[in-house]
C-alpha positions in Angstrom: 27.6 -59.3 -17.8 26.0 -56.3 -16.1 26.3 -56.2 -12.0 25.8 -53.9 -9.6 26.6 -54.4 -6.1 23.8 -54.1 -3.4 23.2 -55.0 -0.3 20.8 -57.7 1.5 19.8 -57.8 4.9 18.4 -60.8 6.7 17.8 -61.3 10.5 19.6 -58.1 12.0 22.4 -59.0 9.3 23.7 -57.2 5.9 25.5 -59.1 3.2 27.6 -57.7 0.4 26.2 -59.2 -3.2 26.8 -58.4 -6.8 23.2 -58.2 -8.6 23.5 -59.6 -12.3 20.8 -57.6 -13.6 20.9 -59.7 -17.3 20.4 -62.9 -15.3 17.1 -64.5 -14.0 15.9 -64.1 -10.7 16.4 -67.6 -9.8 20.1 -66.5 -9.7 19.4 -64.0 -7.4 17.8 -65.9 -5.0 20.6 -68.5 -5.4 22.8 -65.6 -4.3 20.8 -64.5 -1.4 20.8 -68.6 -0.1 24.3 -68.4 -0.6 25.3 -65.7 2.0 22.2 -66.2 4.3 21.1 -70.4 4.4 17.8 -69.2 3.1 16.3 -71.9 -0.1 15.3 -69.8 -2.4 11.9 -71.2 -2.3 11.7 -69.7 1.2 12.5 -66.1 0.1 10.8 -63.1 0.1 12.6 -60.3 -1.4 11.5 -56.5 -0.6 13.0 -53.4 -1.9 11.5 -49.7 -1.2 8.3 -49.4 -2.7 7.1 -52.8 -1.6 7.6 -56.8 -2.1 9.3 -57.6 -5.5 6.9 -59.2 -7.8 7.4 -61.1 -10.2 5.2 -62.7 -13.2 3.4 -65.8 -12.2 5.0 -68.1 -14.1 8.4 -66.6 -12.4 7.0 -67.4 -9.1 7.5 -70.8 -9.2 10.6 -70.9 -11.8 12.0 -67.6 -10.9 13.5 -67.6 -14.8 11.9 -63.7 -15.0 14.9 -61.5 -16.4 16.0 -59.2 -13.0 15.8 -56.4 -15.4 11.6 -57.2 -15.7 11.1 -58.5 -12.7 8.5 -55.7 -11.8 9.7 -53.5 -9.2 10.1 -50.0 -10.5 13.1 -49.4 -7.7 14.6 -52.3 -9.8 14.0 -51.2 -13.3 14.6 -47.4 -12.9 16.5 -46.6 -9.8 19.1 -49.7 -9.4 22.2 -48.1 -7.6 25.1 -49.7 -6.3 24.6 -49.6 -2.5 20.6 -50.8 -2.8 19.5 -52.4 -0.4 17.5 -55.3 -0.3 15.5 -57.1 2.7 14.9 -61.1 2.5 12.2 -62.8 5.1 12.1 -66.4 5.1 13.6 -69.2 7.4 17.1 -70.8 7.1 17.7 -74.8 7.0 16.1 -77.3 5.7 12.3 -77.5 4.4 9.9 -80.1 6.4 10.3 -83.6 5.4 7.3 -86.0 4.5 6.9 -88.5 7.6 9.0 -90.9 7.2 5.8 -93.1 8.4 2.0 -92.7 7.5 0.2 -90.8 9.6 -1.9 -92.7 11.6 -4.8 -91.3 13.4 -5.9 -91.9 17.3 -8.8 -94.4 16.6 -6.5 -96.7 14.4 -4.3 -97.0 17.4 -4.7 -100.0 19.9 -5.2 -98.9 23.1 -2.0 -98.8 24.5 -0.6 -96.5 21.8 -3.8 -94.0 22.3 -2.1 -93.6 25.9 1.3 -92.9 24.6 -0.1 -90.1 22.1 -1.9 -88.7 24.9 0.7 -88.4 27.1 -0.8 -90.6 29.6 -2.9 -88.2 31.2 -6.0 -90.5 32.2 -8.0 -90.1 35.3 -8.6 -92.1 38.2 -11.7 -94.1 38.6 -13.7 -93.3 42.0 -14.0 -96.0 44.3 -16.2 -94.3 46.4 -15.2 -91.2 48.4 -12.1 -91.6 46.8 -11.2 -88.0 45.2 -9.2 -86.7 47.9 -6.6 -90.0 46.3 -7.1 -89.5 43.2 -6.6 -85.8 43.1 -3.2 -86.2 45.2 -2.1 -89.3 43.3 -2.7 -87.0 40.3 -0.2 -84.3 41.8 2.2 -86.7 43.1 2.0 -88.1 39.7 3.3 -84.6 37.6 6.9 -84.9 39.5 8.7 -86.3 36.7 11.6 -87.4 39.0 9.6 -88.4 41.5 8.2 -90.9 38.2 12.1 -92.0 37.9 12.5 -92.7 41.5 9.7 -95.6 41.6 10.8 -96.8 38.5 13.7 -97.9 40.1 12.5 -99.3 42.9 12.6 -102.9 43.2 10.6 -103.7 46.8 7.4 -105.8 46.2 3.8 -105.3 46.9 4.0 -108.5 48.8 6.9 -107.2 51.5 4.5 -105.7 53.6 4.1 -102.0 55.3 5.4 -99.0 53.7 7.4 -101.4 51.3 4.4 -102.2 49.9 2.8 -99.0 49.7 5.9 -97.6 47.8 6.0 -100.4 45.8 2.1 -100.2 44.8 2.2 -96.7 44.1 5.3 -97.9 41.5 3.2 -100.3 39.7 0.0 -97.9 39.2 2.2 -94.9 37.9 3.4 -97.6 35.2 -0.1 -99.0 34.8 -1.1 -95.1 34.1 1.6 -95.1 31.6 -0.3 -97.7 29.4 -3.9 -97.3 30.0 -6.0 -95.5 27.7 -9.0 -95.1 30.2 -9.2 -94.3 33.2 -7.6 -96.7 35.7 -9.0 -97.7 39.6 -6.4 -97.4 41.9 -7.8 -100.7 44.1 -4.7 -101.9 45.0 -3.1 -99.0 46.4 -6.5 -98.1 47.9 -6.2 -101.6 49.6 -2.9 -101.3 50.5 -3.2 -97.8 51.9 -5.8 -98.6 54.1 -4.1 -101.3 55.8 -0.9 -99.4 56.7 -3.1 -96.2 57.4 -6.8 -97.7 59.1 -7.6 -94.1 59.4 -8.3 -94.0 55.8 -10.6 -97.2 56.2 -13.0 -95.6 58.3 -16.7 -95.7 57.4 -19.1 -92.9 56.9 -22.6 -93.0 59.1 -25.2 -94.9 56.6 -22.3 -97.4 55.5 -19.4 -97.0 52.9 -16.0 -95.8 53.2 -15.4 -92.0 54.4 -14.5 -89.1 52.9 -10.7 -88.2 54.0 -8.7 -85.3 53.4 -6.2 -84.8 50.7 -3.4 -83.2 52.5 -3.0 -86.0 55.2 -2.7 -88.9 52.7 -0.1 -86.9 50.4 1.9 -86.6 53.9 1.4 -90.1 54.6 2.2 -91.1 51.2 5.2 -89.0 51.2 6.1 -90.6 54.2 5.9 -93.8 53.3 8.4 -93.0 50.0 10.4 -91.0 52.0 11.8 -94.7 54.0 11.8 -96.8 50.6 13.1 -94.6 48.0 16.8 -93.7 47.5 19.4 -94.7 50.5 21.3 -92.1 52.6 21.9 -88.5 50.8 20.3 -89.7 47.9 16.9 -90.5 49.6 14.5 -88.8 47.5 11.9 -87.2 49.6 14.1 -86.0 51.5 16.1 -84.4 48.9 13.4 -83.1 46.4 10.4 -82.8 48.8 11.5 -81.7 51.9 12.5 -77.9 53.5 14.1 -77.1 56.6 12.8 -75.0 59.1 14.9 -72.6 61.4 12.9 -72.2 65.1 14.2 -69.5 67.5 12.0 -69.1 70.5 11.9 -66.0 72.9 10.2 -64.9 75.9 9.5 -61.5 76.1 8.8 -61.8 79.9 11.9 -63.2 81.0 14.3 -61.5 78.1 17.4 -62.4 80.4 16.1 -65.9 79.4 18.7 -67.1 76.2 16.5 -68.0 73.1 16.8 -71.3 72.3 17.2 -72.3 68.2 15.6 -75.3 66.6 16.2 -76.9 63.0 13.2 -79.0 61.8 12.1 -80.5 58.3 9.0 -80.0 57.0 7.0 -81.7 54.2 4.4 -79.2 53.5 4.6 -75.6 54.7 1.4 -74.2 56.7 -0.9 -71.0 55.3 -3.1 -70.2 57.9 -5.8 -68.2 57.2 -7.3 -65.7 59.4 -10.4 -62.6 58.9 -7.2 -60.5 57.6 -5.6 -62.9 55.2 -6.3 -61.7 51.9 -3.1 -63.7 49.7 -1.0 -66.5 50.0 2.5 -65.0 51.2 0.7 -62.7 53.8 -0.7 -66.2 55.4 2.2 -68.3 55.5 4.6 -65.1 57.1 1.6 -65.0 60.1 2.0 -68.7 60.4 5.7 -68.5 60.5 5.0 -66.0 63.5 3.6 -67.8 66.4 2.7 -67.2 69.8 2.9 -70.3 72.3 2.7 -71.0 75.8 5.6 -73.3 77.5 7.2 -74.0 80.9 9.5 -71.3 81.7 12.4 -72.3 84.0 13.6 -69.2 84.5 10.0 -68.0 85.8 9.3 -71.2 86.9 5.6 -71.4 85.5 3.9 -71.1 82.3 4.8 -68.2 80.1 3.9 -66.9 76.5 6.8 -67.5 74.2 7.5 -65.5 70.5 8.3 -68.3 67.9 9.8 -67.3 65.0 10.4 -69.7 62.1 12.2 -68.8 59.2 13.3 -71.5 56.0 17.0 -72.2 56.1 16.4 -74.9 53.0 14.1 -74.9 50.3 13.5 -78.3 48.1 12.9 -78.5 44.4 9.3 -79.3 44.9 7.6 -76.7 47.8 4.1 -78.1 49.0 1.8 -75.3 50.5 -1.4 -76.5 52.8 -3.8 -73.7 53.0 -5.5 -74.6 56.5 -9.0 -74.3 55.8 -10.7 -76.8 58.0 -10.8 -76.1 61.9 -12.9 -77.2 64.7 -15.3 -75.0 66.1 -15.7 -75.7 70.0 -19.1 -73.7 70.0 -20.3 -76.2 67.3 -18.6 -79.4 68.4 -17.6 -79.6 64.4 -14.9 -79.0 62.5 -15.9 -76.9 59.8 -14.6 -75.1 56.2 -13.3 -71.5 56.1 -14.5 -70.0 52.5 -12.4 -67.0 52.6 -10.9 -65.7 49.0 -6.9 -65.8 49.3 -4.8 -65.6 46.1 -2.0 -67.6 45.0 0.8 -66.4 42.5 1.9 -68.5 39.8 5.2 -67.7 40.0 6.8 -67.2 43.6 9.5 -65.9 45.4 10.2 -67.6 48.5 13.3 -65.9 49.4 10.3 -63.9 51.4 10.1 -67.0 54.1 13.8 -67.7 54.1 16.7 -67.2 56.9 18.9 -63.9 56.2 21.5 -66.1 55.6 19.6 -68.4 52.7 18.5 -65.1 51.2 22.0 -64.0 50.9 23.2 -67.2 49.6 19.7 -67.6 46.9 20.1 -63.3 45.9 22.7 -63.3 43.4 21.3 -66.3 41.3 17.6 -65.1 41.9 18.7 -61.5 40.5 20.2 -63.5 37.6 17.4 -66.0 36.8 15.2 -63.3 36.6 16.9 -61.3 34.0 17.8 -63.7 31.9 14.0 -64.6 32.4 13.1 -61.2 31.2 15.8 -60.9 28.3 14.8 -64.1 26.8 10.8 -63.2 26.9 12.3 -60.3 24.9 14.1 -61.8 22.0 11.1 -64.0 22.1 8.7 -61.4 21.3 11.3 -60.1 18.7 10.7 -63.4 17.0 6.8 -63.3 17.0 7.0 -60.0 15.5 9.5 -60.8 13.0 7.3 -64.1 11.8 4.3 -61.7 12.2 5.9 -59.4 9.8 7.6 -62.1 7.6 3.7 -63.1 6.9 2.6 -59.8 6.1 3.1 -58.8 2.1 2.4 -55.5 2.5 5.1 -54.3 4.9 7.9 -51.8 3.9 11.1 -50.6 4.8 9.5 -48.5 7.8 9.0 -52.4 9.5 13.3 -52.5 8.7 14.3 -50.4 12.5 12.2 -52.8 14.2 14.4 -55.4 13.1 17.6 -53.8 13.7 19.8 -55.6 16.3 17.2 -57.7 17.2 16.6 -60.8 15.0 19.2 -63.1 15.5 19.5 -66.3 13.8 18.9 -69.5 15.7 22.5 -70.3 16.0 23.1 -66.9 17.5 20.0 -67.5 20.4 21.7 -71.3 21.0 25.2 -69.2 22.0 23.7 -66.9 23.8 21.6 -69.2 25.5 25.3 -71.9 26.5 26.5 -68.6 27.7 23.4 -67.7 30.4 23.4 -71.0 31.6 27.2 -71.0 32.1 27.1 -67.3 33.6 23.9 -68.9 36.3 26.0 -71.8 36.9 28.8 -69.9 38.0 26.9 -68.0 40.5 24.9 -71.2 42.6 26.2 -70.8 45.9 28.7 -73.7 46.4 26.9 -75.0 49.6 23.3 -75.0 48.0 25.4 -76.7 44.8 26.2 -79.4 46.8 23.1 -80.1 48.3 20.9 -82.2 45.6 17.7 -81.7 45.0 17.4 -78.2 46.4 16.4 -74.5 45.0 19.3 -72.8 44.9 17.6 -69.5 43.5 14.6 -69.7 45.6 12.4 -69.1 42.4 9.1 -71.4 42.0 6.3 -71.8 38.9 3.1 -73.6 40.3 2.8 -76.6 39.3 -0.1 -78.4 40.3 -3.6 -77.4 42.7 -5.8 -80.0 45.0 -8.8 -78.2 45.6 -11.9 -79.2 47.7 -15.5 -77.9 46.5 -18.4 -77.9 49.0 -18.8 -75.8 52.2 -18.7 -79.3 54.7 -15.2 -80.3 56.3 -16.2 -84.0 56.1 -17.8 -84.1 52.1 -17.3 -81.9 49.1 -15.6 -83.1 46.7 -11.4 -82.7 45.5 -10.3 -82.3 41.8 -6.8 -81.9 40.7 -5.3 -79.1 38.1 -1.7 -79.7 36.8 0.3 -77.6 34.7 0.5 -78.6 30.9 4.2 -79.6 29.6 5.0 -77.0 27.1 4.3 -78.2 23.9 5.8 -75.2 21.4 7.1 -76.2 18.6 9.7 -73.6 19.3 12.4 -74.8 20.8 13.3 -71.4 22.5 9.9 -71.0 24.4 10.3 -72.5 27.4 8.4 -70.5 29.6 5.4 -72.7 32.0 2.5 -73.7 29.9 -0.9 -71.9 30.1 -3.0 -74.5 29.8 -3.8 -76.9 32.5 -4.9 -79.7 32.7 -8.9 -80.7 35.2 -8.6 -84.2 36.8 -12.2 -84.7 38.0 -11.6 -88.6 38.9 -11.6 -90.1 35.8 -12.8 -87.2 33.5 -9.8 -85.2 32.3 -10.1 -81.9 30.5 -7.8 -78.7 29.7 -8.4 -75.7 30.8 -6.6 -72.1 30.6 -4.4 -70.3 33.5 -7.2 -67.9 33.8 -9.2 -71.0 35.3 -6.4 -71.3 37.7 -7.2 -67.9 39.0 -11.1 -69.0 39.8 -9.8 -71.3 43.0 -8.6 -68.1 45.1 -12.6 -68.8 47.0 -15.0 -67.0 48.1 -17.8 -69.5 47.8 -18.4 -73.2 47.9 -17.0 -73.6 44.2 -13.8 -75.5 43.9 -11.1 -73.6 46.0 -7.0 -74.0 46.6 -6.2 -76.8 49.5 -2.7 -78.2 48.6 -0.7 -76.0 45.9 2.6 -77.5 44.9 5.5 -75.3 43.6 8.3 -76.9 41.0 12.1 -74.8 41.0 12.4 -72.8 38.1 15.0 -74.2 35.7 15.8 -71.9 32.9 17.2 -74.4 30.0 
């Protein structure tokens, strides 16, 4: 026996192995699986000068002698020290489903909703999109799902009770239809506990209502039913707090006074200067008012500054587009383009002290963020190249360092998560259901189309899950998906970045913001 000892390298790594260059290539290959997992039948072997080839009968019995395997690096300039470079996956090859496959229109119904992941729409029961559309984004907080689930209140006990307990039974009822569902009981319901959303347009039939007050009501209604004490969810996942220190600048010997008030949805107003989404809510958060003054003893102007001193898992935003117009006697629609980032840092809007406390996690989540999106792109490249017969050794520095098995990106990934852990600030830790990094992704848009305060017409967007089949991508989804009542569709983020306004097309209303969680 004839060997020479060379050297194979396979995702970043080398391996020592002694090349039997009498034997067939099959028992090179069987070598190569031994040091790196790779089946054979998975391997692509390169060697300077290009992909080792083999004769077609060797390429599916690899019994081709090594010495005639076709590679003139192999047949005239085998040294000990060659190196080799192997693409190809480790583990195990795909299995045959261990079921037949069975396709959507052999399903019964029920079943079509599960493969679908239950994303149906809601039928219109006349002026009912500004429901639908905020049942729809009520409906993509997953805990939010859990939380009703274990309710046990019935319809039947009346107020609130009711309401939460309605709104439990048509999320399950979404669960298993496979059409589009009408939401006439909690319709019903809602409009016995709120008669403002029972009122009736001129000409007969119910009114059109707006979609921010009855996700506040509905929210308010959950927020009495759902959990006990601490553990109450809305006020744990929903709901910030808001840190109010009022001023007079015309009696400064006056102390300030300091307020701490929650919030369910935080305001962006939106003036002939507001151009983006941050720039709004920081004027809102700025406010002049006028108040009793004892220390002047009449009305005075008052600076109130507002800052966020807690921020919840889920942050609702309300761009305040509707106002009434005294000249007019009508509250009308302001059409003005502002954007909306799809990721966002609210550590902008929060008290010194919660940006001190959010910082060092924020700093972390963010390159961990970036570092991962790295070794991600690593991967693409390598499966790009690992595709590509025609690559040489020039592809090898790309590689170097870089392309670490999927074993080595499950350690590194235990040991971010234990490293962002360990840097939560104990206080926010404690405190379920906040953001302790202050770190958001968008998660879902209500938007109103139409130029009229009382008409127009609201639709729904929500975020996608992510459904890579890597299990290392986890960033957001691009795809989102349109809730137009009861027509659903997917659309792209780019879509997302049509609602900023300008016109009477659909724009942003009601924009709610998930924590980032990096897994």
């Amino acid at each position: 026996m004839s060997t020479v000892p060379v050297k194979v390298k396979h995702n970043g790594k080398v391996y020592d192995i002694e090349l039997d260059t009498q034997a067939q290539g099959r028992a090179f290959k069987e070598a190569i699986a031994a040091q790196t997992h790779v089946p054979p039948e998975r391997q692509k072997v390169m060697v300077k000068g290009g992909l080792l080839k083999v004769r077609a009968r060797a390429l599916t019995q690899d019994d081709t002698d090594l010495g005639k395997i076709g590679a003139r690096a192999v047949r005239h300039t085998l040294t000990q020290g060659q190196q080799f470079m192997v693409l190809g996956a480790a583990g195990e090859l795909p299995q045959a489903p261990a079921k037949p496959v069975q396709f959507l229109e052999d399903m019964p119904e029920d079943e079509v909703a599960q493969a679908a992941r239950h994303r149906i729409g809601l039928v219109n029961l006349g002026n009912t999109c500004y429901l639908n559309s905020t049942l729809q984004m009520l409906r993509c907080i997953p805990e939010l799902d859990a939380a009703l689930d274990a309710y046990a209140g019935s319809v039947s006990a009346g107020g609130d009770a009711s309401l939460t307990a309605s709104l439990r039974d048509l999320f399950r009822e979404m669960n298993k239809a496979p059409h589009a569902f009408p939401p006439l009981l909690f319709l019903t319901i809602l409009r016995k506990v709120a008669p403002q959303f029972a009122e009736t347009a001129q000409g007969g039939g119910f009114a059109q209502q707006d979609a921010e007050e009855a996700y506040v009501r509905i929210l308010n209604a959950l927020g009495a039913y759902l959990g006990s004490g601490e553990e109450r969810f809305v006020p744990a996942y929903l709901t910030g707090h808001m840190a109010i220190e009022r001023s007079c600048p015309e009696a400064p010997e006056e102390p300030k006074t300091h307020n701490r008030e929650p919030f369910l949805v935080l305001q962006c107003n939106i003036s002939s200067t507001t151009n983006d989404m941050t720039a709004g809510i920081l004027d809102t958060l700025t406010q002049r008012i006028e108040k009793h003054s004892e220390t002047l003893g009449r009305t005075a102007a008052y600076t109130e500054e507002s800052r966020l001193a807690r921020l919840p898992a889920y942050l609702s935003v309300h761009f305040v587009r509707f106002y009434w117009r005294r000249d007019i006697n009508k509250c009308t629609k302001i059409m003005r383009k502002v954007k909306f980032p799809l990721e966002l840092d609210a550590s902008a809007f929060a008290t010194a002290d919660l940006q001190q406390r959010v910082a060092p996690l924020s700093h972390k989540v963010k390159a961990v963020a970036k570092e991962r999106e790295d070794r991600a792109k690593v991967r693409r490249r390598a499966r790009g190249r690992g595709t590509d017969a025609k690559r040489d050794e020039d592809a090898a520095p790309h590689q170097e360092g870089s392309a670490i098995t999927d074993d080595d990106e499950r350690a590194l990934r235990a040991k971010e998560r234990a490293e962002i852990e360990a840097l939560i600030d104990p206080t926010l830790k404690s405190d379920a259901g906040c953001n302790a990094s202050g770190l958001y992704d968008l998660a879902a848009v209500v938007t109103h189309k139409g130029a009229a305060a009382d008409a127009g017409h609201y639709m729904s967007w929500v975020r996608c899950e992510n459904a890579s089949n890597d299990e290392f991508d986890t960033l957001p989804s691009n795809e989102w998906y349109q809730f137009n009542d009861d027509k659903v569709s997917v659309v792209n983020s780019e879509k997302i970045a049509s609602l900023y306004g300008g016109g009477e097309d659909s724009v942003a209303y009601l924009l709610l913001y998930r924590a980032r969680s990096l897994q």
